[in-house]
C-alpha angles and dihedrals in degrees: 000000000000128000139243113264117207115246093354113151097200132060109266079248084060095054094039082055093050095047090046090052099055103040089053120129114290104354117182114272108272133264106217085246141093094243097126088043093052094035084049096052096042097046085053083046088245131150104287100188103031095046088051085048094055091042094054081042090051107048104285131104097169138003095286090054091056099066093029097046112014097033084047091057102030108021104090088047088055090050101264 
């Protein structure tokens, strides 16, 4: 069972997806933005802006961020 995170704009499944995505086997060098995440969030229909809101609140400033500094704090409530 995952747990409630606070402000997120997307189910605890979502955010596990999105980690999962980018931390995925041999992903393209980042960019230093948050495109995969954006191109990720719109292709599942999900909250683009919001979402990329809670993640710079959350540790992250571009795709890379996401999985060193957000997945790092959130991942194991979200089951990784």
């Amino acid at each position: 069972m995952t747990a409630k995170i606070p402000g997120l704009p997307i189910s605890s499944d979502e955010l596990r997806a999105l980690f999962d995505y980018l931390d995925r086997e041999n992903p393209e060098p980042c960019t230093h933005t948050f495109k995969e995440t954006a191109e990720f969030l719109a292709a599942k229909s999900l909250p683009v802006e919001p979402m990329l809101n809670w993640l710079g609140n959350n540790g992250a400033g571009c795709d890379c961020e996401v999985i060193f500094n957000t997945d790092a704090r959130w991942g194991e409530q979200v089951g990784r």
